[in-house]
Each structure stands twice: as C-alpha cells, then as structure tokens.
Backbone bond lengths (Angstrom), bond angles and torsions (degrees), N, CA, C in turn:
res aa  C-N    CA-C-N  psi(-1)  N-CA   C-N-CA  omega(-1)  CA-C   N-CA-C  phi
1 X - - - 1.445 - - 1.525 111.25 -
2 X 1.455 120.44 -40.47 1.297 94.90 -178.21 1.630 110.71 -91.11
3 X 1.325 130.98 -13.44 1.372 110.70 149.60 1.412 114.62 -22.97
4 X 1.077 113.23 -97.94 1.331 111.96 173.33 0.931 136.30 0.99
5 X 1.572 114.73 -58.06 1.579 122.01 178.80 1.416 104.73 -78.66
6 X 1.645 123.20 -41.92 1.275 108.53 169.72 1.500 117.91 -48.49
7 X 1.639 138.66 -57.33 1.389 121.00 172.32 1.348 113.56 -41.51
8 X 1.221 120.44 -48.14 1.570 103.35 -167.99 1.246 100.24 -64.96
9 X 1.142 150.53 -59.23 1.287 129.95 -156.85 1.501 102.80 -74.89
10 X 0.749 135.91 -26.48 1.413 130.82 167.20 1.467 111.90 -61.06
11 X 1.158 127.64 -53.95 1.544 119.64 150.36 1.553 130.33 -49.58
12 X 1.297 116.87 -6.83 1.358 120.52 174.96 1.510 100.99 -97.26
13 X 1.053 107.59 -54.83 1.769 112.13 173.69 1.717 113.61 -51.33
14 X 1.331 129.57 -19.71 1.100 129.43 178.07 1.967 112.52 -84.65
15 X 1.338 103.89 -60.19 1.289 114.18 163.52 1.299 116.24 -35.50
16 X 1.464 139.05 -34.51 1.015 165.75 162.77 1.299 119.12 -41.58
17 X 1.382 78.28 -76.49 1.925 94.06 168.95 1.577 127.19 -51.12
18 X 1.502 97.44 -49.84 1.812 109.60 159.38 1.372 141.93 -56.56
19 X 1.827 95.92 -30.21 1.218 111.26 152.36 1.667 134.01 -56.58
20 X 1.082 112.36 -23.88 1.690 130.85 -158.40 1.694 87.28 -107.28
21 X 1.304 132.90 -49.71 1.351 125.64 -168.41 1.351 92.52 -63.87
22 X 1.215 128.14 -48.35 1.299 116.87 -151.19 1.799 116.23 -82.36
23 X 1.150 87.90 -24.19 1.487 109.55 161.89 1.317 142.95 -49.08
24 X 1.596 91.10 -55.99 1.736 123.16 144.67 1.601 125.40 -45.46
25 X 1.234 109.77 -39.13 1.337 131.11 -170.42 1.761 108.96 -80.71
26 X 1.056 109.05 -19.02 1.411 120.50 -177.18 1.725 104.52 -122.76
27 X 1.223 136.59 -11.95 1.557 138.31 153.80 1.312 119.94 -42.94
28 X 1.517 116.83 136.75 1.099 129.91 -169.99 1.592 105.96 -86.08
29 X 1.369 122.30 -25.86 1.395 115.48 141.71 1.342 127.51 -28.20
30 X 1.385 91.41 -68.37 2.170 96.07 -172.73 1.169 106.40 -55.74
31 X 1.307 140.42 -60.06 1.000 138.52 165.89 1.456 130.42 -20.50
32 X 1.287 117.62 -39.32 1.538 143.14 -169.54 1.135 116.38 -102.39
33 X 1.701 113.88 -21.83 1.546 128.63 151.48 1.599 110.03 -74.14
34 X 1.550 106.17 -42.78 1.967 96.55 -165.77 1.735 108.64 -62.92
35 X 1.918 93.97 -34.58 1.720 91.76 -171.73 1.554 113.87 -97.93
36 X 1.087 109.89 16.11 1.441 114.47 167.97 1.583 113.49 64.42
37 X 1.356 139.22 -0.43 0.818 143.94 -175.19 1.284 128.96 -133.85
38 X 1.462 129.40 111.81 1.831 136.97 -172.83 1.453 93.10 -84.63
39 X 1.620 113.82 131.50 1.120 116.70 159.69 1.456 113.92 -104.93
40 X 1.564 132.35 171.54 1.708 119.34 -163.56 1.486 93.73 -137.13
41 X 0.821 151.74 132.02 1.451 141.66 164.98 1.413 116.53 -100.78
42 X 0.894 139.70 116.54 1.982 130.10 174.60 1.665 86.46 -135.49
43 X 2.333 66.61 144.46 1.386 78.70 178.36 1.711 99.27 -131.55
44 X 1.386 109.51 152.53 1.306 123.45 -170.66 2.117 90.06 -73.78
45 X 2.073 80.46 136.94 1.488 81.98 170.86 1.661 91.97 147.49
C-alpha cells in the first residue's frame, strides 16, 4: 500500500513540475529575461 501512495505522489509532484515549466515558458518575466530588455510605458494623465 504505500508503494502505491509513494507513486502517486511522485506522479503528483511531476505534473507539478510540468506545470511550473510551462508556466515559466509563457511568463512575462522569461520573456524579459530571454530579450534582455524591460520596456516602461507612462502615460501622461
């Protein structure tokens, strides 16, 4: 039985993990890390 429970959580912890890369992968951070450059916009008002 706890085999068992050990895979699952080990399969939950993985899903997890894939979740967060992919997450990362679509962040407006990464993005702002890959191109090296923050842009600022202000607007009068």
């Amino acid at each position: 039985m706890k085999k068992i429970l050990v895979a699952f959580l080990v399969m939950l912890g993985i899903n997890a993990m894939a979740d967060d890369i992919n997450l990362w992968q679509k962040s407006t951070l990464n993005s702002i890390v890959q191109k090296g450059v923050l842009t600022v916009g202000l607007e009068p008002g």
